[in-house]
N, C-alpha and C positions, 0 to 999 in steps of 0.2 A: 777251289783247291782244298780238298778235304784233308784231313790230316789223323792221328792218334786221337782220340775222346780223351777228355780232358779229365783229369784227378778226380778222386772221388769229392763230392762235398762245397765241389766249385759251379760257379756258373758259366757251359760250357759257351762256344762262341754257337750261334744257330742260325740255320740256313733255311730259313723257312717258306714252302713251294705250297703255291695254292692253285691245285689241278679243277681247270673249270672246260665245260664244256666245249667253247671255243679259245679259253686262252688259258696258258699257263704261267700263273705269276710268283716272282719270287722277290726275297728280300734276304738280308742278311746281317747280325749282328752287328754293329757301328754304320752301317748304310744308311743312306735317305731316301735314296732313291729307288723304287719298286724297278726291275725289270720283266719283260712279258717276249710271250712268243703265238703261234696260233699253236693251238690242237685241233679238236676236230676229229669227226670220224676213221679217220687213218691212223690217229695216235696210237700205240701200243705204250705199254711201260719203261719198255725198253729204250722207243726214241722220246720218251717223257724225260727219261735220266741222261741222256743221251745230249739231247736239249739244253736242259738246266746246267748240265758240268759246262756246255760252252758257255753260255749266257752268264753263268757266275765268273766265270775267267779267271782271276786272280785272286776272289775274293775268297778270306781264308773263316773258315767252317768246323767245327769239332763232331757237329751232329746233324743230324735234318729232320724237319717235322714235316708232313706231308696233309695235307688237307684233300680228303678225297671224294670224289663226288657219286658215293653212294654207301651202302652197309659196310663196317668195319666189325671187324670181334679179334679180340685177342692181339692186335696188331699188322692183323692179314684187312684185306677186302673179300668180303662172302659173296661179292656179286659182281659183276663186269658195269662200266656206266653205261649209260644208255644212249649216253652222245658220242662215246671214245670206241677206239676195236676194242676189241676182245684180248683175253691174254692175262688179267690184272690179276687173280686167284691164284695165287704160289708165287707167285713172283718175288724174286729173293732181294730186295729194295738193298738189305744192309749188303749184301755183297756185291751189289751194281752201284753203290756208295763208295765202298768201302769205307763206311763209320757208322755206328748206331743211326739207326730210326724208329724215330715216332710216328707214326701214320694213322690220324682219325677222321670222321666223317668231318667234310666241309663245311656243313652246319655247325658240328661242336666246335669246332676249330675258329671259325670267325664268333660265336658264342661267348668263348671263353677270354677271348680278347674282348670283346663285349661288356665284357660284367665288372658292375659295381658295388656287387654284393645282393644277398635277400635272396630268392627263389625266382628267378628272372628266365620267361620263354623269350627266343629265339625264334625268328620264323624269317627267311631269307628268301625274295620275293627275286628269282632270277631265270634260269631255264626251265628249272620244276619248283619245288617249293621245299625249301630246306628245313628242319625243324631240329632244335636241341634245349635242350633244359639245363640251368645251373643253380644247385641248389647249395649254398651253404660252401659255396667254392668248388664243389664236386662235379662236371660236366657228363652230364648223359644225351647220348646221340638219339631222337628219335625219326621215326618214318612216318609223319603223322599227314603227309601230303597224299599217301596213296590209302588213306579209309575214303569209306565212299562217301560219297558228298554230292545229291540232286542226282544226276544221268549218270554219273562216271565216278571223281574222286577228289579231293579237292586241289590236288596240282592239274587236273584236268581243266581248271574253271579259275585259278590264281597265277598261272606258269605264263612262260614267254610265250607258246604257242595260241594260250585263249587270251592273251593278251592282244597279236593279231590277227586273229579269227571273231573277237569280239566288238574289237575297240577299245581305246581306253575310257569312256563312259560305263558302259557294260562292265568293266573289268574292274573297274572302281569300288563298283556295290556290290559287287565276288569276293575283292579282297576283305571292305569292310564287314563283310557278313561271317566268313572266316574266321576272321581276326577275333569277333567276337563271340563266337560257337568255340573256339578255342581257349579264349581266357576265362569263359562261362563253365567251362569243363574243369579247366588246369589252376585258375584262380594264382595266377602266381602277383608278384608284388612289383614287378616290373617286366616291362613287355620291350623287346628291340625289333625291329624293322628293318633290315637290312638286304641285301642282294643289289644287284642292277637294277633294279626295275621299281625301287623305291623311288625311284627321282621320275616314276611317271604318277605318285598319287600329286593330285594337287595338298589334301592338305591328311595329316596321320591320325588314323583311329582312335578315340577319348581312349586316355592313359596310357600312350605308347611315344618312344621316341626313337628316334632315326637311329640306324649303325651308320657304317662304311664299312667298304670293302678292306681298308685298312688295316683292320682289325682283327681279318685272319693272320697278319703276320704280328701281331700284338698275342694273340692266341699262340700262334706257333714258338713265339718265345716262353710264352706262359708255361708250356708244358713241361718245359727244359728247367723252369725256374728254383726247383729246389731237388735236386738228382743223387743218391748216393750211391748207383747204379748205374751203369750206363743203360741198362735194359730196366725196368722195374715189372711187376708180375701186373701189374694194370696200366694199359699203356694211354688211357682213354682219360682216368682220374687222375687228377693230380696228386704228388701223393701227399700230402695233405693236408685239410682245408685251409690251413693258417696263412700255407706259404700262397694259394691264388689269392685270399682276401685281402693277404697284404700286398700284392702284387695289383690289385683290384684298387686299392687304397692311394697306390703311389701317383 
């Protein structure tokens, strides 16, 4: 039940939706409880919102952040997913709301919930392979699963699908090899591991340590955490590093 966005300077109530290839899950300011529904190649944006407004039901909302599963810029999506239909590029989210949205990649999104501070990769081990960086409290979405990597790229040879084309043996020393041609590049100071498909490593790459899924709606709060706008001109950063570290902190 969305409602007016909430005064400047406050922390509004948030409804936070994490669009994944087969399911979409949400959460909500004072909830515990995560609710889900399927997507799937049928999905449109439309019955995404569509969706969520029944599945929230009563639950009361000032704003929504949107976790979504592929390029973001500006607050739009620059690309359709690849497991959803078609349709997601112009799609007017705050007016099929009716209340402000935040909408960033699903990698940044469960990232930013993620972090504990320092310069911390992301790498979300689920359909494809999600990738974000946070630096210094600041969330940047990257696309680092589709450089090439051996025959193809490296979601090609780390993702759900070479995970059942492979095995999980095979798929094990893909991810560990990955994991470590990326922290060998990016050198960051902490590494997370998260997506579905984290609960197939038996054990995590030297210096890394597990997410959850959880954590996109931990993110999707995050972003809302300190607003004196209901729209801000970067919808991706927070706006500013103080208010994620200490949100990081709590």
């Amino acid at each position: 039940m969305a409602k007016k966005a909430a005064p400047a300077n406050t922390v509004p109530n948030v409804l936070a939706v994490d669009v994944g290839g087969t399911h979409v899950k949400i959460l909500a300011t004072g909830q515990t409880e995560p609710r889900k529904f399927i997507s799937g190649p049928t999905m449109t944006p439309a019955r995404m919102v569509s969706g969520v407004k029944k599945l929230a039901g009563l639950w009361k909302y000032d704003v929504v952040s949107i976790g979504y599963p592929g390029p973001v810029l500006k607050n739009r999506p620059v690309g359709d997913p690849h497991n959803l239909a078609a349709g997601w590029m112009g799609f007017r989210f705050e007016k099929a709301f009716g209340c402000p949205v935040k909408l960033v990649n699903d990698a940044a999104m469960q990232a930013l919930g993620s972090y504990k501070g320092g310069k911390m990769l992301f790498l979300g081990l689920g359909t494809g392979l999600g990738t974000a960086m946070v630096v210094d409290g600041i969330v940047e979405p990257m696309e680092l699963g589709h450089l090439p990597y051996k025959k193809s790229t490296y979601e090609d040879y780390v993702g759900e699908r070479a995970l059942q084309r492979m095995g999980p043996k095979k798929w094990r020393k893909h991810v560990a090899d990955v994991v470590g041609l990326l922290i060998q590049a990016l050198e960051p100071t902490d590494v997370v591991i998260g997506g579905g498909n984290v609960k197939n490593l038996k054990e995590l790459p030297p210096g890394c340590r597990a997410g959850d899924n959880a954590n996109a709606f931990t993110g999707g709060f995050r972003l809302w955490a300190e607003t004196s706008t209901p729209t801000p001109p970067n919808p991706v950063a927070v706006r500013t590093r103080r208010a994620v570290t200490k949100a990081a902190s709590a």
